[in-house]
C-alpha positions in Angstrom: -12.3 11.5 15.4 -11.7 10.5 12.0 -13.0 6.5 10.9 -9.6 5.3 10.2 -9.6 1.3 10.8 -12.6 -1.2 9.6 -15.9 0.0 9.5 -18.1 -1.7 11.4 -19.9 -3.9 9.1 -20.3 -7.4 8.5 -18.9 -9.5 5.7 -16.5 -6.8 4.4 -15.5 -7.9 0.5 -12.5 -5.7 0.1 -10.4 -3.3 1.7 -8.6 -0.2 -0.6 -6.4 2.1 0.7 -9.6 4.8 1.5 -12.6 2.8 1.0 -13.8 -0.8 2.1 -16.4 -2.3 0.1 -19.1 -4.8 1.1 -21.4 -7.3 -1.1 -25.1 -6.9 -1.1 -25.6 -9.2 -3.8 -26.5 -7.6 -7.0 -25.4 -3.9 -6.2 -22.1 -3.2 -3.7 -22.0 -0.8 -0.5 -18.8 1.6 -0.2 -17.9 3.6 2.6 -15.6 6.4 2.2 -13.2 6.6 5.0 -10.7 9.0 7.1 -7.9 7.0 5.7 -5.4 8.9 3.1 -2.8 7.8 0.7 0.1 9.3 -0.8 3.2 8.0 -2.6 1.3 4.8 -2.9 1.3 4.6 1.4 -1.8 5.0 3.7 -0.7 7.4 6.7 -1.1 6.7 10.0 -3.3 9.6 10.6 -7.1 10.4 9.4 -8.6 13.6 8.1 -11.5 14.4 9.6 -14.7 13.9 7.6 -12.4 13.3 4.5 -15.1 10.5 3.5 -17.7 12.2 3.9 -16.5 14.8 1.0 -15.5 12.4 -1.4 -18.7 10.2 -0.9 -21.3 13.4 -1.2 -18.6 15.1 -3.9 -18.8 11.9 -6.1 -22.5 12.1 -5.4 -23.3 15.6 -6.7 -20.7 15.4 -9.9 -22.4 11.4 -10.7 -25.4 13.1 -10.5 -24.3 16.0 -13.3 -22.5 13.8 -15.4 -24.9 10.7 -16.0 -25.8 12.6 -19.3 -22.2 12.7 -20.2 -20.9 9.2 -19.5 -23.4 6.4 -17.4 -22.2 5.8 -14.0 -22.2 3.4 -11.2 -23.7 5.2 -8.7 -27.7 4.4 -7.4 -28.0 6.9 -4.2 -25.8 8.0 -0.7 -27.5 5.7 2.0 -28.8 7.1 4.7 -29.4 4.6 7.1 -32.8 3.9 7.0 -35.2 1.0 5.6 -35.5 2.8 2.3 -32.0 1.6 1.5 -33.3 -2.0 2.0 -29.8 -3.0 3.3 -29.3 -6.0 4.8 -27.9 -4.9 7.9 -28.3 -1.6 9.9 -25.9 1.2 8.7 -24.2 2.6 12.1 -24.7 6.4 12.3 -21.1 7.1 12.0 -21.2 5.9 8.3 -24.2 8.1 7.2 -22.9 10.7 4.5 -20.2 8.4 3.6 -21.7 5.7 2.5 -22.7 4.7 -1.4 -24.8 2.3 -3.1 -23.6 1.4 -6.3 -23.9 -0.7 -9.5 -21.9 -3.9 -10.2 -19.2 -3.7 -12.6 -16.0 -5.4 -13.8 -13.6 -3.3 -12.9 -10.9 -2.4 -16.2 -7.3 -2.7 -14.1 -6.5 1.0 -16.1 -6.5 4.6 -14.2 -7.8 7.2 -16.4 -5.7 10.1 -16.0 -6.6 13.5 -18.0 -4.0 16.0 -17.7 -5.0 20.3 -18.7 -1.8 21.5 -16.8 1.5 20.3 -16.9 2.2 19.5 -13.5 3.3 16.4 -11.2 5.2 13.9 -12.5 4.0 15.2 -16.5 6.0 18.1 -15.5 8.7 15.5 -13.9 8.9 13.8 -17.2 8.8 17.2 -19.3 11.3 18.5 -17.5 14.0 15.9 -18.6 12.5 14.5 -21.9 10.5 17.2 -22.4 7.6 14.5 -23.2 4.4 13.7 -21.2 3.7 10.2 -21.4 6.3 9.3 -24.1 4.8 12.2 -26.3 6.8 15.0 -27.1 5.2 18.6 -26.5 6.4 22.1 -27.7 9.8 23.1 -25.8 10.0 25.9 -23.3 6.8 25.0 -21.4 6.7 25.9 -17.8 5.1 24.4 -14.5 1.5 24.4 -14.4 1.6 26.0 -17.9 -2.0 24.9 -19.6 -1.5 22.5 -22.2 -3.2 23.3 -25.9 -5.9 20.4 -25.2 -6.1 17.8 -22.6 -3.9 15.0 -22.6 -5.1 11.5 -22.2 -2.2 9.4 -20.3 -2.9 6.6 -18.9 -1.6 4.0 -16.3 -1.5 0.6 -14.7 -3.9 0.5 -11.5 -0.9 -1.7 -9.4 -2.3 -3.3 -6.5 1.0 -2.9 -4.5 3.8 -0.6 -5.4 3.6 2.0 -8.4 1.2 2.3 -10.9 3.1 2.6 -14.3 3.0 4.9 -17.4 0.7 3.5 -20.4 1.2 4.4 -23.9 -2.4 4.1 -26.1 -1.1 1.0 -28.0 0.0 -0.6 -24.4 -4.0 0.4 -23.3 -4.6 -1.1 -26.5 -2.9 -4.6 -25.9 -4.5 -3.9 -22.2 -8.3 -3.7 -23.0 -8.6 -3.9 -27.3 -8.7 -1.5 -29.7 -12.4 -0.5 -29.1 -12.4 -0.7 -25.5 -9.1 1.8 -25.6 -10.7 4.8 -28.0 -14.1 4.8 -25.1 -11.9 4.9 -22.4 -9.7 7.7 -23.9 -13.5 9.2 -25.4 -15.2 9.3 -22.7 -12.0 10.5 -20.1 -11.5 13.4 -22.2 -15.4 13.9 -22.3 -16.1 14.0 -18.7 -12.7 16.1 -17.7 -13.9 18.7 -20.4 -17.7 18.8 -18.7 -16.2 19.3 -15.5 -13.4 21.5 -16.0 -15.6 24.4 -17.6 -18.0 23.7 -15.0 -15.6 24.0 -12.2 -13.9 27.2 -13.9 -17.2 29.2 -13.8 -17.0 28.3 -10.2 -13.3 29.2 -9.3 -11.4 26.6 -9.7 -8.9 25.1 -12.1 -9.2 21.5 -12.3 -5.6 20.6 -13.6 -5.7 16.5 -13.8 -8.4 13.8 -12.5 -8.1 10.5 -13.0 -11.2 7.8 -13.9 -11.9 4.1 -13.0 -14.4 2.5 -15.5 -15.5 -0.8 -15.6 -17.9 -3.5 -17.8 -21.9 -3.2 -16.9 -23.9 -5.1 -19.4 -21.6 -4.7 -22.2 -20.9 -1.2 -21.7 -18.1 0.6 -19.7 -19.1 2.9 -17.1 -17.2 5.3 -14.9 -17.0 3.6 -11.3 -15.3 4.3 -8.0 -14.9 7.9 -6.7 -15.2 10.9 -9.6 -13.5 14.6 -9.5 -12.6 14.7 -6.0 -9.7 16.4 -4.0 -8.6 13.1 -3.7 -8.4 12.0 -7.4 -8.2 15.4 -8.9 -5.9 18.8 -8.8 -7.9 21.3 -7.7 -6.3 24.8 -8.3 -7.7 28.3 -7.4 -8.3 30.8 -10.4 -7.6 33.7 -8.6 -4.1 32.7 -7.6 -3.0 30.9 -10.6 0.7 31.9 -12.0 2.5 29.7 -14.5 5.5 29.1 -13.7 5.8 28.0 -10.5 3.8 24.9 -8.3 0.3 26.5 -7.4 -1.7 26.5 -4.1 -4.3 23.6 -4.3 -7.7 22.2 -2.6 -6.4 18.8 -2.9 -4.0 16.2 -0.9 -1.0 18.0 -2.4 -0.6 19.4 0.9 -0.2 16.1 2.5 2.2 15.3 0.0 4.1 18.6 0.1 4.6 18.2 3.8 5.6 14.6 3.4 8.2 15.6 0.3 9.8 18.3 3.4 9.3 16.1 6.2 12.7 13.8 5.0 10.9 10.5 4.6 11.9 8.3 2.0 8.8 6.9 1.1 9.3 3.5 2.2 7.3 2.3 4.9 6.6 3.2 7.7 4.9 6.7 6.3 5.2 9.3 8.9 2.1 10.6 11.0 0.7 14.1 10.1 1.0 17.0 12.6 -1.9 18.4 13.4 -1.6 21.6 11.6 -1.5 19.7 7.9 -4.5 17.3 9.1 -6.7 20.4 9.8 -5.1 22.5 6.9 -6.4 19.5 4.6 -9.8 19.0 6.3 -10.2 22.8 5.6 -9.0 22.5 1.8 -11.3 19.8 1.4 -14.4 21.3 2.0 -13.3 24.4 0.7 -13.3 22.4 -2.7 -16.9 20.8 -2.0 -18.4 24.1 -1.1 -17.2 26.3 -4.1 -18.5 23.5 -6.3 -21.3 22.5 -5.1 -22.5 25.6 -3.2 -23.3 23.7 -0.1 -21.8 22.0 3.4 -20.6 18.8 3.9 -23.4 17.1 5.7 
């Protein structure tokens, strides 16, 4: 069954829309649930071992990137005294479960954009702009841009997260603070694109969370997952047209069909997209990692 309501832990310090998050004093515990979003809503229904992906995929690429950018992440816990938690960590969390680094989270999602596609093809397609700047006309869907695009937004606690130009980033964090965020987004989506196309798959946008660590900003929270992240095949990739993915644009394809108007209550999966997106998921993991979900 997928873990879709609280974890069962004590003293929980904050509930997202997929993970809950608990204190431990000077580092923080995250478990990764079933629960997924789309159009800003958390359905109703779970996808099986979802957490489990993102945790151990934000693992492995944390892991390869630490050299790139520094991270938040100190090890998966595994339940046992060597994680010198202060409570004992149910079996049904093992594999989901992080230990991380404090920071201050910066209220920004760092979005890096290869492809045009979602709502930069939205916006292209009637201003022929991504992000308020203009790109070469006749460009098609999913068409590879000429170097990654930087285009940020608001991280909106409730309702949609809104379009940020670099000067609004700018008037958001400083002028400093705003060229390492765009530095080191663009820095980590070129390591892991290249990687991931040796591997098979076309990552076409990500998006970062960073925050403040002694000074310095860090990338935090999940990292190049199907959850954060477009994950295309290379084999079937045609410009021109949307493109089959390893991601939750399956869950949000269905939803788009299904009629709903994307005002709560968000309807419940069928089972046929819940298992179709279980399997997409771990296809993702195991071409880029080489291994199982454990």
């Amino acid at each position: 069954m997928p873990l879709l309501i609280d974890s069962p832990l004590p003293d929980r310090t904050y509930r997202g829309k997929v993970r809950d998050t608990y204190d431990l004093g000077d580092r923080l515990l995250i478990v990764a649930t079933d629960r997924i979003s789309a159009f800003d809503a958390v359905l109703p229904t779970g996808i099986p071992d979802k957490g489990k992906v993102l945790s151990q995929m934000s693992a492995w690429w944390f892991s390869r990137t630490k050299d790139v950018v520094p991270n938040h992440f100190i090890r998966l816990a595994d339940g046992t005294a060597a994680d010198d938690l202060p409570f004992a960590l149910p079996a049904e969390l093992i594999g989901r479960t992080s230990i991380v680094k404090k920071a201050q989270r910066v209220d920004v999602e760092c979005i890096v954009r290869g492809y045009l596609s979602g709502s930069a093809w939205t916006e292209y397609k009637q201003w022929g702009t991504v992000n308020g700047v203009r790109l070469e006309k006749g460009m098609v869907e999913s068409q590879q841009l000429t170097e990654p695009m930087f285009t940020p937004t608001t991280k909106a606690e409730e309702g949609h997260d809104e379009p940020m130009t670099l000067s609004d980033l700018i008037q958001e964090v400083g002028p400093e603070p705003a060229q390492v965020l765009k530095l080191r987004s663009l820095a980590l989506y070129n390591f892991a694109a290249a990687y991931a196309r040796e591997r098979g798959i076309i990552i076409a946008d990500t998006k970062f969370e960073f925050g403040w660590r002694e000074g310095e900003l860090i990338v935090i929270d999940e990292i190049l997952t199907p959850d954060s992240s477009r994950f295309w095949d290379v084999a079937d990739y045609r410009p021109g047209q949307p493109q089959p993915s390893f991601d939750k644009q399956y869950v949000r394809d269905w939803l788009s069909a299904s009629g709903w108007d994307r005002e709560p209550p968000a309807p419940a999966l069928p089972p046929e997209v819940v298992r179709g997106t279980s399997e997409r998921y771990r296809e993702a993991y195991r071409r880029l990692t080489g291994q199982e979900v454990v």
